[in-house]
C-alpha positions in Angstrom: -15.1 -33.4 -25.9 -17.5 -32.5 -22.9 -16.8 -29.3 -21.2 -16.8 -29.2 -17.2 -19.3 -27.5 -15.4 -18.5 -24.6 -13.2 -19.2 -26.2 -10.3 -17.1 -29.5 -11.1 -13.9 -27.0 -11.9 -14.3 -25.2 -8.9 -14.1 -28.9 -6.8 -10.9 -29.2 -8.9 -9.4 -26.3 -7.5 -10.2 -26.3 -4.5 -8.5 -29.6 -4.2 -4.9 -27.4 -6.7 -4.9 -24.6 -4.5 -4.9 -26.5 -0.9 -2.5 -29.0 -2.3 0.0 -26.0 -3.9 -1.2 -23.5 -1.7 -2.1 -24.9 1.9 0.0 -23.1 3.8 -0.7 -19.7 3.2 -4.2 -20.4 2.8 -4.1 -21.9 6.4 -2.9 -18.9 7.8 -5.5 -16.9 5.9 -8.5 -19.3 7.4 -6.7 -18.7 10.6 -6.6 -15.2 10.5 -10.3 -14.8 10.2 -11.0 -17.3 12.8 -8.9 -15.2 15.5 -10.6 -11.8 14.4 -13.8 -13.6 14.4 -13.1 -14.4 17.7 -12.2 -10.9 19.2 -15.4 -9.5 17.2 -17.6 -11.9 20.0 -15.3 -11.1 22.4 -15.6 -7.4 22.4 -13.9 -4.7 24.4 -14.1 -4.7 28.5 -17.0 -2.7 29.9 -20.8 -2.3 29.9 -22.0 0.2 27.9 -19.7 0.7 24.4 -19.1 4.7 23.3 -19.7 5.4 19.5 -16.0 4.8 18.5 -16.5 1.2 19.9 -19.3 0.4 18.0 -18.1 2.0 15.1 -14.9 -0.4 15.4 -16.4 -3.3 15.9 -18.8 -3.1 13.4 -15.7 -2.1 10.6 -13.6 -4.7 12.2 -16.7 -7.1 11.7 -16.5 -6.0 7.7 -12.7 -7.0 7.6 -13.8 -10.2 8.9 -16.2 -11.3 6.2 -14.0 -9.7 3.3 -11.3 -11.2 4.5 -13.6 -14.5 4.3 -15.0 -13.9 1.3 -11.7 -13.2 -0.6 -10.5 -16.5 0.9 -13.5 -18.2 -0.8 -12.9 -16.9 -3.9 -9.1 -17.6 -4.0 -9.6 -21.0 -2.7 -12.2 -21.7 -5.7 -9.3 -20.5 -8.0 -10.8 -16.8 -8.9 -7.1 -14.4 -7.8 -8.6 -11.8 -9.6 -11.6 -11.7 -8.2 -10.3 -12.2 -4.4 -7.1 -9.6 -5.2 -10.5 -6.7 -5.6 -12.1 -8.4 -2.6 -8.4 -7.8 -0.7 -8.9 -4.2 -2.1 -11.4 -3.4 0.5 -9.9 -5.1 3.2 -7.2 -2.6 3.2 -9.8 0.0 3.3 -11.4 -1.4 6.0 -8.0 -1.2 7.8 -7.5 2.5 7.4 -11.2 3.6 7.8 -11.1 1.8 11.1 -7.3 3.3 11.9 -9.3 7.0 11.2 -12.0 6.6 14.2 -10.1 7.7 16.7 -12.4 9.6 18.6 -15.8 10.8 19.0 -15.7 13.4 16.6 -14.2 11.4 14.1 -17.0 8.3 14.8 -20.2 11.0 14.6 -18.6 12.6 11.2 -18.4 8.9 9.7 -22.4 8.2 11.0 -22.9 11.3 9.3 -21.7 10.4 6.2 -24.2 11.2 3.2 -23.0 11.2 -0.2 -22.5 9.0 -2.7 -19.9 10.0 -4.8 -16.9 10.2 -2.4 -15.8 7.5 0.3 -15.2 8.7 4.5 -12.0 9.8 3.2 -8.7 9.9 0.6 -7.5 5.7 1.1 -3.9 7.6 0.5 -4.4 10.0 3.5 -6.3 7.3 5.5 -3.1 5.3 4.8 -0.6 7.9 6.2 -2.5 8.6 9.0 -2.4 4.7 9.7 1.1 4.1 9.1 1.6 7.4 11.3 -0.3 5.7 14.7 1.6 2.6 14.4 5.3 3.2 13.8 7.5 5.1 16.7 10.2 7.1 14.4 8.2 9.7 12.1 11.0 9.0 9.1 9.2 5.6 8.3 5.7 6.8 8.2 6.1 8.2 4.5 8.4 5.4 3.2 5.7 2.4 4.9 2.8 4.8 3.9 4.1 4.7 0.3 4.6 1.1 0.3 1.1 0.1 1.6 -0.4 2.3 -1.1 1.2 0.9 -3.7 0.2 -2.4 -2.9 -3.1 -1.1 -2.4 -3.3 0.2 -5.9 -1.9 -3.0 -7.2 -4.5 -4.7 -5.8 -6.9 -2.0 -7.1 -5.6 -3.0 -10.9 -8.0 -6.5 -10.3 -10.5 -4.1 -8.9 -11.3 -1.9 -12.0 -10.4 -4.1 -15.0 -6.8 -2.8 -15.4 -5.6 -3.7 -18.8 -2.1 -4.7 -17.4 -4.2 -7.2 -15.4 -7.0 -8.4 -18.6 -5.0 -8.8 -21.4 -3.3 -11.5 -20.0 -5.5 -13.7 -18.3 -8.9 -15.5 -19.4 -7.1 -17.5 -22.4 -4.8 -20.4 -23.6 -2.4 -20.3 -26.8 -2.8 -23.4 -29.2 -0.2 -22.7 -31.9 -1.6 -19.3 -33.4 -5.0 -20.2 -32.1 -6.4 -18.5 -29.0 -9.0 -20.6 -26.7 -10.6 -18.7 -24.2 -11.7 -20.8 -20.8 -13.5 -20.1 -18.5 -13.7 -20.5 -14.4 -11.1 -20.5 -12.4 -7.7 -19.6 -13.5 -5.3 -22.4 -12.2 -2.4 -21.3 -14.5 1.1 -20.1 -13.0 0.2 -16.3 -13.4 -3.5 -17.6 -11.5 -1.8 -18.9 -8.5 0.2 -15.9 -8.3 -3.0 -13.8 -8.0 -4.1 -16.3 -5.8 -1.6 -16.2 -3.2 -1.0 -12.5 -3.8 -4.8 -12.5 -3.1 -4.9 -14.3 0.2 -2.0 -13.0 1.8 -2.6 -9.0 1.0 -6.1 -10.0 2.7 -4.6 -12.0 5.8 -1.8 -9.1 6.0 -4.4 -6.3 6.3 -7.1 -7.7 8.1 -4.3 -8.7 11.5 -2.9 -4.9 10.4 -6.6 -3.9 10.9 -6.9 -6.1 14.1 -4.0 -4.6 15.8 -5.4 -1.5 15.2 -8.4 -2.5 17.0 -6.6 -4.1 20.3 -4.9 -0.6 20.6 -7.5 1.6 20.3 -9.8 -1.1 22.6 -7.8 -3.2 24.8 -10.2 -6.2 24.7 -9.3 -8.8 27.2 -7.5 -10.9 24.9 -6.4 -15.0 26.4 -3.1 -15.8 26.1 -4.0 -18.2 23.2 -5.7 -15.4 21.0 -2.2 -12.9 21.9 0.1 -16.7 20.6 -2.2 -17.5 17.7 -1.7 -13.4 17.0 2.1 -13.7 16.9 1.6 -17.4 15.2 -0.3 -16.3 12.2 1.6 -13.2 11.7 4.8 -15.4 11.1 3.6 -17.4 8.8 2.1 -14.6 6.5 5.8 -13.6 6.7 7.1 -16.7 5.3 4.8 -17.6 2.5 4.4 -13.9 1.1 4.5 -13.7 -2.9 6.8 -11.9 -4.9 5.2 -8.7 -6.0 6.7 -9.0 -9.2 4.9 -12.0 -10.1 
């Protein structure tokens, strides 16, 4: 029996996942479009301060993240696209902490290797902490973010919760091991866990950006906004999976 080629099962999922998966990978391609469209858009005013640039240019990461992790999951690779979601979230927080000047020239000044800008669990706090009004929430939502954050961190760094099962088939006691993308029950779940942590945290990220900026935003970017945020609502995955 002839095997497929890579290519040919990628064609085949594509075609699986937009048939099973269509609508929440709409609102995923819709998601990047809008952000893609305040990115050109930029904030009012001639010349931009060093916060602005700095939150363009990480809301301009999101972006592409955001797109390649919907590339990925559309091709039928969850895993993969759950670690690409990974740093969308960090995108979100790291963009949350440049509040200021002193905060933007500390991040350009940046210079090792080993560590990142800053703890992802205290970048989270502080972000929960500049968007919700009562302070009881910000450690209850703080917790929750990070722990999907970390769950989408399992993908990332070869968790063996994630590995040991996925890449494989049972035949009787036989195991086949297949290759490409993983279209099975457990790899739509990764999928749509995949594209809708990305689409979540990338608009989280974008709102953070329209309140620290103010861009002048049409009434059809501040509808599609409200639009695409309802239907990541409505076609979330059970964490569980």
């Amino acid at each position: 029996m002839a095997t497929k080629r890579g290519e040919d099962l990628e064609s085949d999922a594509i075609a699986k996942v937009r048939g099973e998966l269509g609508r929440p990978l709409n609102a995923t391609i819709r998601a990047f479009n809008l952000i893609s469209e305040v990115v050109q858009l930029g904030p009012p005013g001639g010349k931009l301060s060093n916060p602005t640039k700095l939150r363009l240019l990480l809301l301009q990461r999101i972006a592409t993240d955001l797109r390649c992790c919907t590339i990925l999951a559309e091709r039928g690779y969850g895993v993969q696209a759950a670690a690409s979601a990974s740093s969308v979230f960090e995108g979100w927080v790291t963009l949350s902490a440049i509040r200021d000047e002193k905060a933007a020239i500390k991040w350009a000044s940046h210079q090792r290797e080993d560590v990142s800008f800053g703890q992802i669990k205290k970048l989270t706090t502080a972000a929960v902490e500049s968007m919700v009004d009562d302070a009881k929430d910000v450690e209850r939502l703080a917790g929750q973010h990070y722990d999907h954050y970390r769950q989408l961190c399992m993908a990332k760094h070869l968790n063996p919760i994630v590995e040991r099962n996925r890449g494989f088939i049972r035949k009787g006691k036989q195991i086949e091991f297949v290759h490409g993308p993983d279209l099975s029950k457990q790899g739509l779940w990764h999928i749509l866990f995949a594209i809708h942590s990305s689409a979540r945290f990338a608009m989280m990220g974008l709102w953070t950006f329209i309140s620290a900026e103010g861009p002048p935003l049409t009434d059809e970017m501040m509808s599609e906004m409200s639009l695409v945020n309802s239907e990541l609502e409505a076609t979330g995955p059970d964490r569980k999976g």
